[in-house]
C-alpha positions in Angstrom: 3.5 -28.9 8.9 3.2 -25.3 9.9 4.9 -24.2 12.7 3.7 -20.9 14.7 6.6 -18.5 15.9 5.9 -16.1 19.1 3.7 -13.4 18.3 4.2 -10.0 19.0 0.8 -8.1 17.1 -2.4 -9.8 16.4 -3.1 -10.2 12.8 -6.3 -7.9 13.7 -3.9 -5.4 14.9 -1.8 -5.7 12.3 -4.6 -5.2 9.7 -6.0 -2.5 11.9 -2.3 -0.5 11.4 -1.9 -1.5 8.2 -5.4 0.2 7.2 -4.8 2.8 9.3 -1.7 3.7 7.0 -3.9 3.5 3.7 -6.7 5.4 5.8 -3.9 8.2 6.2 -2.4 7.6 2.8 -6.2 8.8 1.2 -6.2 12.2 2.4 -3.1 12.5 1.0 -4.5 11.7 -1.9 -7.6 14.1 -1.3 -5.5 17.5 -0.2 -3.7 17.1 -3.7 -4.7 19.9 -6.1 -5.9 17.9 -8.7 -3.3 19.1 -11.8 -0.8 19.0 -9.1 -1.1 15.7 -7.9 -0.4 14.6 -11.7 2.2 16.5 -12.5 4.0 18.4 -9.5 7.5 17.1 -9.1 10.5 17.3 -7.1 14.2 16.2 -8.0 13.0 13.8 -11.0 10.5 11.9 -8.9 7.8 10.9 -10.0 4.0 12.8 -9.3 2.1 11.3 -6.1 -0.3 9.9 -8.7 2.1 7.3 -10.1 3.4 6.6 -6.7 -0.6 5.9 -6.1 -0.1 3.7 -8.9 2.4 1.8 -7.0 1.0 1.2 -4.2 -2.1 0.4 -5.7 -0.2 -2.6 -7.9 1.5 -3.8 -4.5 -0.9 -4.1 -1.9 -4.2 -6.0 -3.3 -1.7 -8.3 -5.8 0.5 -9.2 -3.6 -1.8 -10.4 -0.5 -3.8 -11.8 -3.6 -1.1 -13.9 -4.5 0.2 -14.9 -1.1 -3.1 -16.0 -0.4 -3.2 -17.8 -3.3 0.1 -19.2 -3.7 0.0 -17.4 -7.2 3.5 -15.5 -8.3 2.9 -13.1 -10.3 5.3 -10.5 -12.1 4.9 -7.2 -10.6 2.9 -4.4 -12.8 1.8 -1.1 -12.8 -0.1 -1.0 -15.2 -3.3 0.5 -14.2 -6.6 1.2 -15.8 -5.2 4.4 -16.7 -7.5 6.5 -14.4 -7.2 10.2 -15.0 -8.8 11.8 -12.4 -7.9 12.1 -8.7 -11.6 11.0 -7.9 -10.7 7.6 -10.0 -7.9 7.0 -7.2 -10.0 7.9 -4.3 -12.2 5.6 -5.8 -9.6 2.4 -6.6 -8.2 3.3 -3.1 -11.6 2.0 -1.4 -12.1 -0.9 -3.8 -8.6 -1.8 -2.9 -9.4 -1.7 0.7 -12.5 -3.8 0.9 -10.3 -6.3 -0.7 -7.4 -6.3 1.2 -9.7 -7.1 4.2 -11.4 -10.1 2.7 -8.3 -11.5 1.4 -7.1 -11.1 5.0 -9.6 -13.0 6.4 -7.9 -15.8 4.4 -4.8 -15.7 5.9 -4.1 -17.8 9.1 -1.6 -17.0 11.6 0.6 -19.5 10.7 0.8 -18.3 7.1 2.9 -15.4 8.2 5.8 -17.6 8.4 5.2 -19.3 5.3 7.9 -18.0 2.7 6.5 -16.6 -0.4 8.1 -15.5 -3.8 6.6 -11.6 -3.6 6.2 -11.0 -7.6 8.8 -13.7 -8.6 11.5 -11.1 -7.1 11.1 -11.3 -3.1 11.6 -14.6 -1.5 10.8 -13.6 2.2 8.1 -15.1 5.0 4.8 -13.4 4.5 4.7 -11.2 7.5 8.4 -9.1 5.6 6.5 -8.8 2.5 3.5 -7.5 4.2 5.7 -5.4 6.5 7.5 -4.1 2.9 3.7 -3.0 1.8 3.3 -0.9 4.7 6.8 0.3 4.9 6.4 1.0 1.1 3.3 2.9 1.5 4.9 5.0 4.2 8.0 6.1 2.1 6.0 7.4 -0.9 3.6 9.2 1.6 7.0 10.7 3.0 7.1 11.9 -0.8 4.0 13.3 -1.0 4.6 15.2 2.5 7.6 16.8 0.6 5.5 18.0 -2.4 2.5 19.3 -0.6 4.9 21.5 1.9 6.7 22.7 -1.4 2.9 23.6 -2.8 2.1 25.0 0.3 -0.2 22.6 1.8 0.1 21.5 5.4 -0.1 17.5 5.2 -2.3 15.5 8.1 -0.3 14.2 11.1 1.4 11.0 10.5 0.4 9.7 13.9 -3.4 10.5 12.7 -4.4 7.0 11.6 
């Protein structure tokens, strides 16, 4: 039997700042300079286009497979896009999807454990909370590489 523990956010709210994260996270993505946003680097990390590819193998995957109780190994391997209008594009499928496989998700499934990727073995509201927390650090990286090209990144507050 599923249990509910007390609540602190909605799972609309939650959604709401989670999407409001990736809403951010695409002009990143846009204020790249094209060439730069696959191959400008700082300090051996990698481009802001394979940190796209990240977080593009995290998010939909893994509320796919919480929602359907699937464990999956985690991959990047991508449809090797090689444009920055490809992301843009991939970004918006990706969020259309996370919102209907949200819908699927009850409010007692967030305390459900789940085996993120075979490697993780939290409840489902940590492994959503690592998404977003994920999703914030590489943006933090793409911050860094758009001041060092001379670009002045959005606000992170402006989600």
């Amino acid at each position: 039997m599923k249990t509910l523990a007390a609540q602190v956010i909605t799972r609309e709210d939650l959604l709401k700042h989670w999407q409001g994260h990736r809403a951010l996270t695409r002009r990143v993505i846009e204020l790249f300079p094209e060439k730069d946003f696959f191959e400008f680097s700082i300090g051996g990390m990698r481009p802001f286009s394979k940190l796209a590819d990240e977080l593009l193998a995290i998010a939909v995957p893994g509320l796919k497979g919480i929602v359907n109780k699937e464990v999956k190994p985690f991959t990047e391997e991508s449809d090797k896009l090689i444009f920055k209008a490809q992301y843009l594009e991939k970004w918006d499928e990706a969020t259309a999807e996370l919102n209907q496989y949200w819908e699927k998700l009850s409010i007692e499934d967030f305390n459900e454990n789940f085996n993120l990727f075979g490697q993780y073995e939290f409840p489902v509201i940590q492994n959503i909370l690592y998404f977003i927390d994920n999703e914030v650090h590489h943006r933090g990286q793409g911050y860094v590489y758009m001041r060092a090209l001379g670009i002045e990144p959005p606000f992170f507050w402006e989600r």
